[in-house]
N, C-alpha and C positions, 0 to 999 in steps of 0.2 A: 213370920206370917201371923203369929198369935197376937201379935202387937199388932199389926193391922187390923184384926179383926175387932180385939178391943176400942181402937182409937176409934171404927167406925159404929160401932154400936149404937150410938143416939144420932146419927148422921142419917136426915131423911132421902140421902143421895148415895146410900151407904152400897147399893147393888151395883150403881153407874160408878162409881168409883173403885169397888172390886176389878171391875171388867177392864176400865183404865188402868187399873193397877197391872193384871194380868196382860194387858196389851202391852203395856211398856216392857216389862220380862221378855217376852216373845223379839219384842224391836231391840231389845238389847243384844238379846241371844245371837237375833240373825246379824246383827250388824259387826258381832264377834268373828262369828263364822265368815262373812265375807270375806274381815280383813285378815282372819287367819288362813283362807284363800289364795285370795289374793298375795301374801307373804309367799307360800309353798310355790305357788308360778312363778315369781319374780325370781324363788331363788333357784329353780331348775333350769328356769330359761337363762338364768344370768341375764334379763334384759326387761325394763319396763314397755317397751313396746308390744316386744313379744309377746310378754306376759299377756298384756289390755287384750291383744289377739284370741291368745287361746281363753280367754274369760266372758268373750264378745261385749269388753268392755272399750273405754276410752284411756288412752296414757293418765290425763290429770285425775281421773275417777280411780285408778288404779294406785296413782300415787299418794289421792288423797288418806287411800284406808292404810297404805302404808304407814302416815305421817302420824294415823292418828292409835296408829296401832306402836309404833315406836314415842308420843307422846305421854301415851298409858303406863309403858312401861320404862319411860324415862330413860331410854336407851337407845343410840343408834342399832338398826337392825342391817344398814349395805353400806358399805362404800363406795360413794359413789366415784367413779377412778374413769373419766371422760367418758366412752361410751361403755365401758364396761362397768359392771356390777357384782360387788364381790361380799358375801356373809362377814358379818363382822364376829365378835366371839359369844357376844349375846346372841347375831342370829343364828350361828351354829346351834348355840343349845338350845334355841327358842326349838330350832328346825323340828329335831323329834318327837319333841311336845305340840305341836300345831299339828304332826302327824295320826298322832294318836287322839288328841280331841277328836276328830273328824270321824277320825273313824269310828271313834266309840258313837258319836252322834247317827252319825248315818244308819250302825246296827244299831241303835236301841229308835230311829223311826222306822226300822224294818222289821225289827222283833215286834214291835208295838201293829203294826201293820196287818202283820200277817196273825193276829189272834184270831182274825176271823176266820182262816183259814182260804181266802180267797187268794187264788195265782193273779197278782196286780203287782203294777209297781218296773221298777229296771234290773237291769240283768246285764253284767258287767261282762265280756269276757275276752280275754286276750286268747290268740290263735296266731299260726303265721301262713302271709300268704299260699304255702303249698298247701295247707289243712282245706285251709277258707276256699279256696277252687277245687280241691278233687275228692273232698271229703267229707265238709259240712254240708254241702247243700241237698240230700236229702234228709239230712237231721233236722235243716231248719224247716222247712216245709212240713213235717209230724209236726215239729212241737211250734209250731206258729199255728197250727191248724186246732192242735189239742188247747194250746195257751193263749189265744188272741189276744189276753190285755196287759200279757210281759211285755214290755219292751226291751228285743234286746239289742244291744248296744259292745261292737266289736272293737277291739282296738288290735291292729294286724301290727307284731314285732319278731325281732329275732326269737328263737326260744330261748335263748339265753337270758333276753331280758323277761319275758315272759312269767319266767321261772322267778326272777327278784321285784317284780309286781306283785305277785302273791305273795308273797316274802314280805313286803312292805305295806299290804291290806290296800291296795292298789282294784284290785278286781278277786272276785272270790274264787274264781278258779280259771286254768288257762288249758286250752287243746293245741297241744306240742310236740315238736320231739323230747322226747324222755332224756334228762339229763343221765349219764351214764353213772354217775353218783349224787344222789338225791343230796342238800343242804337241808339242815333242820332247819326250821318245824316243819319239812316238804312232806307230800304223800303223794305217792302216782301210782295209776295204774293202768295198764296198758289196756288199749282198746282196739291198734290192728298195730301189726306185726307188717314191717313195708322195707320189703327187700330190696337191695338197690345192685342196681348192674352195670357194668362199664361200657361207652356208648360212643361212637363217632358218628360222621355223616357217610352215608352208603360210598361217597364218593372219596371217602379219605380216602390216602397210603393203605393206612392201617388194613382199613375194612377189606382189601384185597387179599389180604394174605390169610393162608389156611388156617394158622398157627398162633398167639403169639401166648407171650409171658410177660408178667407185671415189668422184667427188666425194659422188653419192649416199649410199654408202659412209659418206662420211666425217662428212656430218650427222648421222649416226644412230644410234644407240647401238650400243656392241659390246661381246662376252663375248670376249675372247681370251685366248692361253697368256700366262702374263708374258712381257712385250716385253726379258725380261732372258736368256731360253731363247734355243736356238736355232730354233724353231718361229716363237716371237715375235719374235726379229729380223727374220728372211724379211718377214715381215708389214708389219713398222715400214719395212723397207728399201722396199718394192714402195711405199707412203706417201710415206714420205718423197722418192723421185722421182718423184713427180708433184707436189710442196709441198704435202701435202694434210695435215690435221690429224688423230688418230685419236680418238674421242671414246667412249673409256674407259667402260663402265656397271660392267662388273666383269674381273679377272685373274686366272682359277686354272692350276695345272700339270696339272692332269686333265681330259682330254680327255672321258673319259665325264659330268667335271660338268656342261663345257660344253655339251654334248648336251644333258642334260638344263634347261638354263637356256635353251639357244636353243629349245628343240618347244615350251615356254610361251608364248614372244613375249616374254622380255625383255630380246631385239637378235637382232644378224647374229654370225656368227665364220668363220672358219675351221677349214674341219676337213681329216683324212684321206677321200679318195672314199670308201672300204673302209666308213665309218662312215655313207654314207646308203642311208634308208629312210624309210619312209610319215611318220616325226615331222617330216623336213625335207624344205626344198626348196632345192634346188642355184640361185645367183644366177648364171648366166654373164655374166662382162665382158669385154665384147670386148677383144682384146690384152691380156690378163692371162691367164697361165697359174705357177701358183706350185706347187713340186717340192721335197721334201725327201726325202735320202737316208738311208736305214736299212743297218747295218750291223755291223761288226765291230770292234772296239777291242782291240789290244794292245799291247805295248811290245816295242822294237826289239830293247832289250838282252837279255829274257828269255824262255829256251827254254820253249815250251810243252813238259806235261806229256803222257802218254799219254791221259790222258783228256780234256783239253783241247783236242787235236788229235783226235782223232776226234770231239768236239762239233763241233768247227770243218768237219770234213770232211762231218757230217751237215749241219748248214748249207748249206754251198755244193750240196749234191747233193740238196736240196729247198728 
């Protein structure tokens, strides 16, 4: 920069040329950031289409900042293998590094952002759909009310994934179920405590009878969350200590499906208490009581933003 200032010193264009110069850095920067973008979709999706899609961009715009992004650095970055797309060994290791530029960009236009102190700007946060219907929407209603110029911006997943978004500086914090063993750099903290009860349709088998026992249970057909969640571990685990078998009729991650599969009669599941009504009927078993925590996901190392932190603050305080 010292060299430019000197080369422009006797230059009577030396102000308009400063600003050109600084405009060109800026057009550099962003057209960096596109194509390192642009690279991160191509290679999650495994597909240039997809990619342009989620970019609301065009295939050849998409492929152009590839070409010129693997020009730069003299290196093929995918192989192109007919319709499929696969990292080559340069874009594996570019991968992690395209991750971490961004991010660091992103925080340091939010740390820059927020000196002033004003709640502006977006607000990232992954949740899953059971949170996002029975549990956020009077949080968001406060804090859209207190924060009118956050934008915030939800992306609904497994909690599983959830949990390796934050993990990967994907979004800065997630409303979850609680993984039962946190991953470093994780941090959570529980915000309701949401017990789950075993459930069929008023008009099952089951429901007629006075009595039963998880063996019961175990006979009989079930709808539960995939036994690969942490929903469905809980489940598998309460099972499996007792040696008892669990006899699968179907696995979805949506809890409102299962609702709906179980008030037809075809099986038992587990649900959220929060979620019965006239369609079901609660099974009590004796000495079985099964509890999963909902909560908060963030990462150790990274400073929440202002908006972030008064999300967070409205949380605990409802």
């Amino acid at each position: 920069m010292q060299a430019f200032y000197e080369a422009q010193a006797n230059n009577s264009n030396s102000l308009f040329s400063y600003f050109a110069f600084l405009k060109g850095i800026e057009y550099k920067v962003r057209m960096d950031t596109d194509s390192l973008k642009a690279f991160l979709a191509v290679a999650e999706c495994q597909s240039f289409s997809i990619a342009a899609e989620r970019l609301h961009l065009t295939q050849p715009a998409v492929s152009k900042r590839i070409a010129a992004l693997e020009e730069r650095l003299n290196h093929s970055l995918f192989d192109r293998l007919g319709r499929s797309v696969q990292l080559t060994e340069a874009g594996e290791r570019l991968r992690p590094q395209a991750t971490f530029i961004l991010q660091n960009i992103r925080e340091t236009e939010r740390s820059i952002r927020e000196l002033s102190g004003e709640m502006v700007g977006s607000l990232k946060v992954a949740t899953s759909h059971h949170i996002g219907l029975h549990h956020l929407p009077p949080i968001l209603r406060i804090f859209a009310s207190k924060y009118p110029k956050v934008n915030l911006q939800f992306e609904f997943l497994d909690s599983e994934q959830a949990h390796e978004k934050v993990i990967n500086g994907d979004c800065e914090l997630a409303v979850v179920t609680l993984a039962p063993e946190l991953k470093e750099p994780l941090a959570a903290e529980i915000i309701w405590q949401d017990p789950l009860v075993f459930v069929t349709s008023p008009k099952h088998e089951l429901a007629q009878r006075s009595q039963i026992t998880l063996k019961d249970l175990s006979q009989a057909r079930a709808i539960l969350p995939d036994l690969n969640t942490f929903t469905g571990r809980l489940v598998k685990k309460c099972f499996d200590e007792a040696s008892l078998p669990l006899r699968l009729n179907m696995a979805t991650n949506y809890l409102e499906t299962i609702k709906v599969m179980v008030s037809v009669g075809l099986g038992w599941s587990v649900l959220p208490a929060t979620m019965l009504d006239s369609q079901l009927k609660e099974i009590p078993i004796a000495g079985t009581q099964l509890t999963r925590s909902l909560g908060v996901v963030t990462h150790k190392r990274r400073t929440l933003g202002n908006a972030a932190r008064a999300f967070y603050d409205v949380l605990r305080a409802n």
